[in-house]
PDB file of N, CA, C and O in Angstrom, chain B, residues numbered from 101:
ATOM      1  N   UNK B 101      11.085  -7.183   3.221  1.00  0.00           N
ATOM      2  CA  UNK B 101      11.656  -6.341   2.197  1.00  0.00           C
ATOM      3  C   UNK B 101      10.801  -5.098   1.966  1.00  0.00           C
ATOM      4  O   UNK B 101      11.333  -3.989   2.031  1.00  0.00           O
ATOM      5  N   UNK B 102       9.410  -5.239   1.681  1.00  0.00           N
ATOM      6  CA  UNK B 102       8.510  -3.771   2.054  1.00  0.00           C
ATOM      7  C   UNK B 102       8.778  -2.869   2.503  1.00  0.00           C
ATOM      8  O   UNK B 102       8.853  -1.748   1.998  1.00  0.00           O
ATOM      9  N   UNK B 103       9.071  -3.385   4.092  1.00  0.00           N
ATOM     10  CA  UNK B 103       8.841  -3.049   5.626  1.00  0.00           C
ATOM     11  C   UNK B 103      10.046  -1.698   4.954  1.00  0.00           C
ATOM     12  O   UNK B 103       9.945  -0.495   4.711  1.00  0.00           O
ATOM     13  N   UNK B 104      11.125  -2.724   4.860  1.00  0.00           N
ATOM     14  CA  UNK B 104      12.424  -2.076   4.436  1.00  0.00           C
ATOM     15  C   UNK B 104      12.834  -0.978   3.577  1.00  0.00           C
ATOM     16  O   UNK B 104      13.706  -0.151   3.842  1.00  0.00           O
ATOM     17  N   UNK B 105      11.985  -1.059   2.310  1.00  0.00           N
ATOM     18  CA  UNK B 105      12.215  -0.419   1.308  1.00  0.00           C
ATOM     19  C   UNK B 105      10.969   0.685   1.668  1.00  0.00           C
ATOM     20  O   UNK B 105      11.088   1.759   1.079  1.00  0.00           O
ATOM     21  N   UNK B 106       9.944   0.568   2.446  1.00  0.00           N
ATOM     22  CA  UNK B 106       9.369   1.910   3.054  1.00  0.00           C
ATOM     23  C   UNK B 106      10.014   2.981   3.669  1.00  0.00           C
ATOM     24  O   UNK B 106      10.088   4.190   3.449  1.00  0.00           O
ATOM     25  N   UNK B 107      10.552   2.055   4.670  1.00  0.00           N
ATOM     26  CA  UNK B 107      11.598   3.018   5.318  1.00  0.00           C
ATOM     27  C   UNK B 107      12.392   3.770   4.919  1.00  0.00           C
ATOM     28  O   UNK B 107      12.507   4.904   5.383  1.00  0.00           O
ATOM     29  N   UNK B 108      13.502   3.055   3.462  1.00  0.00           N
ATOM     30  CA  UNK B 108      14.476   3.834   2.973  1.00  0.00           C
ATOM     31  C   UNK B 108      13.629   4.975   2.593  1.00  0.00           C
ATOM     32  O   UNK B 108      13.776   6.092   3.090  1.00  0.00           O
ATOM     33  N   UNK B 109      12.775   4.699   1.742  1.00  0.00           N
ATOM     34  CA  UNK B 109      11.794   5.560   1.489  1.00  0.00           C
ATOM     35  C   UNK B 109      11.134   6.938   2.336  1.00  0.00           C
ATOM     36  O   UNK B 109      10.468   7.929   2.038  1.00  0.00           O
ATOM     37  N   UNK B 110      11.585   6.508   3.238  1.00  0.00           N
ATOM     38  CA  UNK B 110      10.776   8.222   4.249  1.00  0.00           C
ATOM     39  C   UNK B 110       9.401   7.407   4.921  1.00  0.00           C
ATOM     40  O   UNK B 110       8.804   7.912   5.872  1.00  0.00           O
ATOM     41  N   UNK B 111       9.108   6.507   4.508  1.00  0.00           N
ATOM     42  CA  UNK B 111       7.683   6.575   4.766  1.00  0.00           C
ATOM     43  C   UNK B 111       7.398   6.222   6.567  1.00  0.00           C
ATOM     44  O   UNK B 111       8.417   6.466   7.212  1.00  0.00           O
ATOM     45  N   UNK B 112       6.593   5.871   7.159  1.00  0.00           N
ATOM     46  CA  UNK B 112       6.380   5.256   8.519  1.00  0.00           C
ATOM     47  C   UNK B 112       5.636   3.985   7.965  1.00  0.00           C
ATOM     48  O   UNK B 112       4.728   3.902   7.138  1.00  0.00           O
ATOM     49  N   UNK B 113       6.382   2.915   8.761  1.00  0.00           N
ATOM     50  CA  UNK B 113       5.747   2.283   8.184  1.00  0.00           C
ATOM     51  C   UNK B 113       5.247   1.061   9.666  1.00  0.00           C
ATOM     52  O   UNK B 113       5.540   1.278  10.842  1.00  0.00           O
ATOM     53  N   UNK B 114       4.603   0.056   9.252  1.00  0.00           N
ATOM     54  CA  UNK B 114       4.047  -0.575  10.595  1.00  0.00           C
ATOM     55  C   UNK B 114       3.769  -2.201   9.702  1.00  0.00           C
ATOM     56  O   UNK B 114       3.629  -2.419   8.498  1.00  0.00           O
ATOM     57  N   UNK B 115       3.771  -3.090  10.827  1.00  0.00           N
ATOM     58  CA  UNK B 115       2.953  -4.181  10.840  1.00  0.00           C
ATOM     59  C   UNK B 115       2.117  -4.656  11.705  1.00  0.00           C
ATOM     60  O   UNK B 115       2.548  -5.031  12.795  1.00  0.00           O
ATOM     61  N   UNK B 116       0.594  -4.747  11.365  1.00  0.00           N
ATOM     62  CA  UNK B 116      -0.452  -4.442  12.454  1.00  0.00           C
ATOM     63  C   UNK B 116      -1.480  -5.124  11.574  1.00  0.00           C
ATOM     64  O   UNK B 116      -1.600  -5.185  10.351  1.00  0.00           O
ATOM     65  N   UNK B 117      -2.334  -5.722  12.796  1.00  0.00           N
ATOM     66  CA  UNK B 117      -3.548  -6.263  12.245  1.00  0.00           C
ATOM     67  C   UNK B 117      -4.777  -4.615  12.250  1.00  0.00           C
ATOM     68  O   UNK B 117      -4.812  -3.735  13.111  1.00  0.00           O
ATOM     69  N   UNK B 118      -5.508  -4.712  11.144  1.00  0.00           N
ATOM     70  CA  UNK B 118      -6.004  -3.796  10.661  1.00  0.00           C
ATOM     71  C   UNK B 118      -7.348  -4.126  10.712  1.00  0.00           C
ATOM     72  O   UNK B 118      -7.548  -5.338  10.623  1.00  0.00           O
ATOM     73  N   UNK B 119      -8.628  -3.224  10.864  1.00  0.00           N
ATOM     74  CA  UNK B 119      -9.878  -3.179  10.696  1.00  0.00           C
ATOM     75  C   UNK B 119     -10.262  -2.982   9.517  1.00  0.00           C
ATOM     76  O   UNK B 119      -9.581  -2.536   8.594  1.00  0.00           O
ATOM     77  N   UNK B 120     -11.514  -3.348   9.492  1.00  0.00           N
ATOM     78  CA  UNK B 120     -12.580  -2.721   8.304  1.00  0.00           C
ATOM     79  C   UNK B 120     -12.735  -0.971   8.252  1.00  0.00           C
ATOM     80  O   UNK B 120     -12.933  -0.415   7.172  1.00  0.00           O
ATOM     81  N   UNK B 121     -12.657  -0.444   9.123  1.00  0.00           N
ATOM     82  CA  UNK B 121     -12.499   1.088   9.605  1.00  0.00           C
ATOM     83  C   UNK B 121     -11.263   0.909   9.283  1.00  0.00           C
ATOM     84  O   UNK B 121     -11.239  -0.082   8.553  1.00  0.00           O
ATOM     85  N   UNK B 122     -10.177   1.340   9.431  1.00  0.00           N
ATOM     86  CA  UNK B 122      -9.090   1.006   9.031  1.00  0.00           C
ATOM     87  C   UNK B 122      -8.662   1.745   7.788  1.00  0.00           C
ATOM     88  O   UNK B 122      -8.124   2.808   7.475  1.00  0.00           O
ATOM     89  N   UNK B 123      -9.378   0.203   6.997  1.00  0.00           N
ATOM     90  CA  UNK B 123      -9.260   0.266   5.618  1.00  0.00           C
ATOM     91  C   UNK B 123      -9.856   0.846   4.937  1.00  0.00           C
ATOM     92  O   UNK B 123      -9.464   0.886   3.771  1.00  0.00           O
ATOM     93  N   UNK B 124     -11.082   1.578   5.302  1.00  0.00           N
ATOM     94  CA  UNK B 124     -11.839   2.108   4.473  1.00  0.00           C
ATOM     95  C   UNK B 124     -11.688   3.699   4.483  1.00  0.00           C
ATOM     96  O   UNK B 124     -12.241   4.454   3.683  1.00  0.00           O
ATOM     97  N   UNK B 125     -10.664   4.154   5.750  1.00  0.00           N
ATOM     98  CA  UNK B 125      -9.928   5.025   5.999  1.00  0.00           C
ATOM     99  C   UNK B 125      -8.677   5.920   5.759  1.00  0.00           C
ATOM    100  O   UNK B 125      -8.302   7.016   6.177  1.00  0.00           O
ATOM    101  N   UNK B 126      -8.071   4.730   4.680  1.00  0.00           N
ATOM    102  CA  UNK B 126      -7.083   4.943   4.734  1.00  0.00           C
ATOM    103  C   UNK B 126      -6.834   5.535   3.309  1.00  0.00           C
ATOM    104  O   UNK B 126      -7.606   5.570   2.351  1.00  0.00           O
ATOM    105  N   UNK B 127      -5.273   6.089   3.450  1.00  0.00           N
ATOM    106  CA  UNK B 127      -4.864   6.968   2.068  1.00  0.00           C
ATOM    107  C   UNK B 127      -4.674   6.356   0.481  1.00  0.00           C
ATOM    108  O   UNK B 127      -4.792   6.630  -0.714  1.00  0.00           O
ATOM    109  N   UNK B 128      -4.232   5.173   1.580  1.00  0.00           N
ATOM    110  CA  UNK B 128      -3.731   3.908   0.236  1.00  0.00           C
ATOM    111  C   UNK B 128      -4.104   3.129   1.222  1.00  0.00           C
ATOM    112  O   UNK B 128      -4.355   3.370   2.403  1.00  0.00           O
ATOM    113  N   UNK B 129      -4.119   1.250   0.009  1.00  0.00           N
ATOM    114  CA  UNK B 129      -4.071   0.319   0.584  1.00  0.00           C
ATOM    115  C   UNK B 129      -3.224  -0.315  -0.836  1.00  0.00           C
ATOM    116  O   UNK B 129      -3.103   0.160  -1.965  1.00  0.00           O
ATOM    117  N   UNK B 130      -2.680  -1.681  -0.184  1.00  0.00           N
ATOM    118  CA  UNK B 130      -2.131  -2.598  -1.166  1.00  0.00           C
ATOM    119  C   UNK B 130      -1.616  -3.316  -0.614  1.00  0.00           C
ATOM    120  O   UNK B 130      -1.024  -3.014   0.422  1.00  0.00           O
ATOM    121  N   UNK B 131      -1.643  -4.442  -1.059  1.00  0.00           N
ATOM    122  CA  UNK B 131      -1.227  -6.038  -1.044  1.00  0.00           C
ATOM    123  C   UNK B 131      -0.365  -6.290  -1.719  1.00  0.00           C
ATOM    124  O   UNK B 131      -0.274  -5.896  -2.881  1.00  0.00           O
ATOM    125  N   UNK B 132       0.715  -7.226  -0.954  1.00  0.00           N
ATOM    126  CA  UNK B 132       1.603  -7.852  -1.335  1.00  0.00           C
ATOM    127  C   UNK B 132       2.244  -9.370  -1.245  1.00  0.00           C
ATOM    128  O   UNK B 132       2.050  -9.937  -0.169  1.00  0.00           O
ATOM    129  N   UNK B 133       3.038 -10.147  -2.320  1.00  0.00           N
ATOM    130  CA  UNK B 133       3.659 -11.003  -2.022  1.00  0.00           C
ATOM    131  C   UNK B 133       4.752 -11.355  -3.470  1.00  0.00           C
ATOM    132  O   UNK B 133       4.823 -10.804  -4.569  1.00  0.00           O
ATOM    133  N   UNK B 134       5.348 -12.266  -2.998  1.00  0.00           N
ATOM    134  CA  UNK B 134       6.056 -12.462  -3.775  1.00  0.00           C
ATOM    135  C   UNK B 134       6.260 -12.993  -5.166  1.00  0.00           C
ATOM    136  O   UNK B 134       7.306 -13.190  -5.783  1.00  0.00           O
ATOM    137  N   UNK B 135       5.164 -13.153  -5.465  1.00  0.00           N
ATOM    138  CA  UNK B 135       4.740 -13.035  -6.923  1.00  0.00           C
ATOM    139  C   UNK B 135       4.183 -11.651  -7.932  1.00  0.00           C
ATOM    140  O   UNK B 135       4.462 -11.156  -9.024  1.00  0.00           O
ATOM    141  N   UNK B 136       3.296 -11.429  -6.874  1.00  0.00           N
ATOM    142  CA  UNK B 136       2.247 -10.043  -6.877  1.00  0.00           C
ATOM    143  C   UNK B 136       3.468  -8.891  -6.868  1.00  0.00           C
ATOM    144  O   UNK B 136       3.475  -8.076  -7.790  1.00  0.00           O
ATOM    145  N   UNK B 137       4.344  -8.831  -5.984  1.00  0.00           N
ATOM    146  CA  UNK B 137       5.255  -7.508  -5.888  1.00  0.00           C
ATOM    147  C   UNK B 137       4.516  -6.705  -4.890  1.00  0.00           C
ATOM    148  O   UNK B 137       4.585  -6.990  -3.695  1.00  0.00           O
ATOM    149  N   UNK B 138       3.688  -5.539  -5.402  1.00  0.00           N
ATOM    150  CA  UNK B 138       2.714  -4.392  -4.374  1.00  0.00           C
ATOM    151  C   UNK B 138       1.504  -4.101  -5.872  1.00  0.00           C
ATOM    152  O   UNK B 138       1.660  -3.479  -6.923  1.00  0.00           O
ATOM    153  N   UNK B 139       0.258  -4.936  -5.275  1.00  0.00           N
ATOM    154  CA  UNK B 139      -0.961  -4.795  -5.973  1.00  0.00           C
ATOM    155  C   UNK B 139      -1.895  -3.468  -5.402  1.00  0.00           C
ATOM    156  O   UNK B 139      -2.378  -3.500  -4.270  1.00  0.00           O
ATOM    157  N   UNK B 140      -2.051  -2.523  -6.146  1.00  0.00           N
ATOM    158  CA  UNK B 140      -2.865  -1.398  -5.076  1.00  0.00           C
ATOM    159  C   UNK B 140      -4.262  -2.023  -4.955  1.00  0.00           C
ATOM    160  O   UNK B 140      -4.559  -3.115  -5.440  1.00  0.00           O
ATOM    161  N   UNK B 141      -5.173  -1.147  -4.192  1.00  0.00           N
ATOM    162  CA  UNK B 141      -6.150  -1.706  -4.051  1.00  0.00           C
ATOM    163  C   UNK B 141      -6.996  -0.515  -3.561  1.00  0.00           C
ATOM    164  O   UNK B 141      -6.809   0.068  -2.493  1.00  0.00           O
ATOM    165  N   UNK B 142      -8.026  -0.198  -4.540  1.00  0.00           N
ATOM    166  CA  UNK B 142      -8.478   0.901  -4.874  1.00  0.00           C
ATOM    167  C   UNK B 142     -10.519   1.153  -4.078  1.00  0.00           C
ATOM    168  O   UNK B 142     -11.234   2.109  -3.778  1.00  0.00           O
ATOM    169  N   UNK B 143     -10.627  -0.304  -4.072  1.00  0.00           N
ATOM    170  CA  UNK B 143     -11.993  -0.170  -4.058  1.00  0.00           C
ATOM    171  C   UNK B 143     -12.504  -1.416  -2.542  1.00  0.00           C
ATOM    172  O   UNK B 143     -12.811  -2.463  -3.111  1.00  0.00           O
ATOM    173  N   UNK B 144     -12.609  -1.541  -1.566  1.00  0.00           N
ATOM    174  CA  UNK B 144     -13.254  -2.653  -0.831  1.00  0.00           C
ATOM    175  C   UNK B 144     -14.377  -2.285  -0.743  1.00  0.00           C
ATOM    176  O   UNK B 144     -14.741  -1.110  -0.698  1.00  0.00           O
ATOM    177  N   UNK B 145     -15.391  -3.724  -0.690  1.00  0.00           N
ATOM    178  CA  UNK B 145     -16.651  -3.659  -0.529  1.00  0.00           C
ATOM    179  C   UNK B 145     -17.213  -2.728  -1.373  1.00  0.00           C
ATOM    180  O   UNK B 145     -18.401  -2.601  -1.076  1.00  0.00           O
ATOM    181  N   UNK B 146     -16.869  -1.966  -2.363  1.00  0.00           N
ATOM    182  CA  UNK B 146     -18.238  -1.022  -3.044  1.00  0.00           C
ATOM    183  C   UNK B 146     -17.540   0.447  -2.711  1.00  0.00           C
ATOM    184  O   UNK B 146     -17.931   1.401  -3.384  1.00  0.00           O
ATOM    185  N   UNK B 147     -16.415   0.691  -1.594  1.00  0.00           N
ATOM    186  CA  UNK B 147     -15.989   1.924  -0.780  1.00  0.00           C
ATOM    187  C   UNK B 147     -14.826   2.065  -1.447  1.00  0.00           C
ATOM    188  O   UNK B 147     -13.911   1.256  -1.597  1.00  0.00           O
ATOM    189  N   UNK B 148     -15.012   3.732  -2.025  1.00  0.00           N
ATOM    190  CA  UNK B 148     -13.332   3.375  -2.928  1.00  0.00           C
ATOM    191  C   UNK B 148     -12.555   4.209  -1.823  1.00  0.00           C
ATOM    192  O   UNK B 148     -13.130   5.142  -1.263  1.00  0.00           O
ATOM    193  N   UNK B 149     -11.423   3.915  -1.552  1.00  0.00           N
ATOM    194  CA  UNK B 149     -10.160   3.512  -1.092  1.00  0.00           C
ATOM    195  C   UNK B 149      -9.025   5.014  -1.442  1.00  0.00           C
ATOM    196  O   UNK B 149      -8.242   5.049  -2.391  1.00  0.00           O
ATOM    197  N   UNK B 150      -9.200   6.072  -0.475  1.00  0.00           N
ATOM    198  CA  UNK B 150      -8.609   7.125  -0.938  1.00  0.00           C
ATOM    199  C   UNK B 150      -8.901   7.588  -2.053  1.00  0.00           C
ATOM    200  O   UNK B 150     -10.059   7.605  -2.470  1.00  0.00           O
ATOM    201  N   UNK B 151      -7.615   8.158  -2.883  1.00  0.00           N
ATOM    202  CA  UNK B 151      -8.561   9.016  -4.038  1.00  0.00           C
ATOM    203  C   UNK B 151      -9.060   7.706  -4.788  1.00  0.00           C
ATOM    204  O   UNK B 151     -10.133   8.094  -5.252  1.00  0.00           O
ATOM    205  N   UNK B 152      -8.923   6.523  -5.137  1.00  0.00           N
ATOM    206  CA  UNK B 152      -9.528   5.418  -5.786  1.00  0.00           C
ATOM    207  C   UNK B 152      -8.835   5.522  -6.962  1.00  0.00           C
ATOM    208  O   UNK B 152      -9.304   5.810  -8.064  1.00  0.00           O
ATOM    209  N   UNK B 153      -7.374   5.204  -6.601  1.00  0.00           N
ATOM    210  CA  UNK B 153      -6.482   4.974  -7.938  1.00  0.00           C
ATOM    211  C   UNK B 153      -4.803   4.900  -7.051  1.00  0.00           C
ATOM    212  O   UNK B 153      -4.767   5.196  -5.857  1.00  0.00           O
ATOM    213  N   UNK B 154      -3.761   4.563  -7.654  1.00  0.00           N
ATOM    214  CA  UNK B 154      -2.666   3.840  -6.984  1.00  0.00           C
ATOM    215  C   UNK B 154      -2.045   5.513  -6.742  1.00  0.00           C
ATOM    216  O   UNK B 154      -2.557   6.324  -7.513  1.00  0.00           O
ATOM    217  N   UNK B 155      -1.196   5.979  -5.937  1.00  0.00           N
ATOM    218  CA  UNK B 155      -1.127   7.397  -5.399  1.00  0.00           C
ATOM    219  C   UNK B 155       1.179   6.702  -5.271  1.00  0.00           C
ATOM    220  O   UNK B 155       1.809   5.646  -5.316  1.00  0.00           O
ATOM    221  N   UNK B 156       1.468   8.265  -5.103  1.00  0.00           N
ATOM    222  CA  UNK B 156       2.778   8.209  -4.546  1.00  0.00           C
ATOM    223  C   UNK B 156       3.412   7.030  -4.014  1.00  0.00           C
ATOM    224  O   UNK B 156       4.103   6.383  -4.801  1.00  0.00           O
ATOM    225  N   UNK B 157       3.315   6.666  -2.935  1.00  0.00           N
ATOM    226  CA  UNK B 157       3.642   5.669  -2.164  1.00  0.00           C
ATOM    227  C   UNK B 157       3.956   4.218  -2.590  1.00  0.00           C
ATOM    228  O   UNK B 157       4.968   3.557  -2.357  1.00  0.00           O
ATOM    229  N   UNK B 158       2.886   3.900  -3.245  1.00  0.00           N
ATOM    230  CA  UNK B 158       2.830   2.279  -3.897  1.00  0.00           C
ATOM    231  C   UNK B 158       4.029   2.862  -5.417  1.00  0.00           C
ATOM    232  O   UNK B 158       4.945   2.147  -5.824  1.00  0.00           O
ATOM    233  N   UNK B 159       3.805   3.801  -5.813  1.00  0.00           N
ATOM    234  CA  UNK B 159       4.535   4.156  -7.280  1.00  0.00           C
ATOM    235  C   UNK B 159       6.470   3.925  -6.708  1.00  0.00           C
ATOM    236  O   UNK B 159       7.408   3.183  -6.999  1.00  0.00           O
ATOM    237  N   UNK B 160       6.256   4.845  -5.965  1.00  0.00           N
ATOM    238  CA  UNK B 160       7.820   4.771  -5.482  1.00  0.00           C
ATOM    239  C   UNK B 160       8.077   3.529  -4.743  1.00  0.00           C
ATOM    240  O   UNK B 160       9.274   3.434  -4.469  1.00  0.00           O
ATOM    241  N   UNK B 161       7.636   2.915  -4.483  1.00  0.00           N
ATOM    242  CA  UNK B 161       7.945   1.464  -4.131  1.00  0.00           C
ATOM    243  C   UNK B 161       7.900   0.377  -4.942  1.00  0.00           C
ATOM    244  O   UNK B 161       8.621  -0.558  -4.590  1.00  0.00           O
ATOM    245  N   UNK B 162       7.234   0.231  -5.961  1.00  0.00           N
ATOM    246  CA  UNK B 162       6.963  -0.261  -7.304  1.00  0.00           C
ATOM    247  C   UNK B 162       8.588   0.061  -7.781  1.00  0.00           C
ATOM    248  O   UNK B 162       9.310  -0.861  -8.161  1.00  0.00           O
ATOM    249  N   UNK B 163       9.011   1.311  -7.722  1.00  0.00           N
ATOM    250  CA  UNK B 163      10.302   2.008  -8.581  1.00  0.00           C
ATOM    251  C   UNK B 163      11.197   1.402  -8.096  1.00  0.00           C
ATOM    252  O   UNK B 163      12.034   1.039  -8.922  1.00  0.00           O
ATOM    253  N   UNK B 164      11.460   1.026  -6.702  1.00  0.00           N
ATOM    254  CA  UNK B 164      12.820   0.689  -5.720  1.00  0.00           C
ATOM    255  C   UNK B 164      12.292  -1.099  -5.643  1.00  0.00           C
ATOM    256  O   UNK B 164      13.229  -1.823  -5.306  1.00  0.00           O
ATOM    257  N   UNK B 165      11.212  -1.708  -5.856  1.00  0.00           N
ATOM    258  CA  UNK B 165      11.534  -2.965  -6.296  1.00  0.00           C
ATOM    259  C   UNK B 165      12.284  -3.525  -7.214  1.00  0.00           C
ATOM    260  O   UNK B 165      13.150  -4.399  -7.257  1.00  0.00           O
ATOM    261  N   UNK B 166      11.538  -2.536  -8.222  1.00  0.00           N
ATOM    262  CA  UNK B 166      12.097  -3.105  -9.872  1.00  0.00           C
ATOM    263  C   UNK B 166      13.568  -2.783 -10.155  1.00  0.00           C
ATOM    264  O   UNK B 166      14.212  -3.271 -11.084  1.00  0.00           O
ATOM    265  N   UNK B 167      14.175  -1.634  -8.971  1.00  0.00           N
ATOM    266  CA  UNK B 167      15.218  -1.539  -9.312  1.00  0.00           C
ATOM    267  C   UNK B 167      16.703  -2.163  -8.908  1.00  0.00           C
ATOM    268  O   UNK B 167      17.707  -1.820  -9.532  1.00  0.00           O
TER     269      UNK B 167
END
């Protein structure tokens, strides 16, 4: 459903096993499941995580869950 609702979304989206480089690289990160919904995730290890706060992406997907 993510995968899905990224897409409608514009976004590119992927399923891929990911590095520590990776992640510490990246614009956003966030976790999901079916309780959780999309948890951002701002900080690994001590390294904050893009700008280090939940950005576009996770917001508009947050919006098209709930809706």
């Amino acid at each position: 459903m993510v995968l899905e609702l990224g897409r409608d979304l514009g976004l590119e989206v992927a399923e891929t096993n990911l590095t520590r480089y990776d992640l510490f690289n990246a614009d956003e990160c966030f976790l999901t499941g079916t309780g959780a919904e999309l948890i951002p995730v701002v900080k690994i290890d001590g390294r904050i995580i893009g700008l280090g706060r939940p950005d576009r992406a996770r917001r508009n997907w947050s919006r098209s869950i709930t809706n």
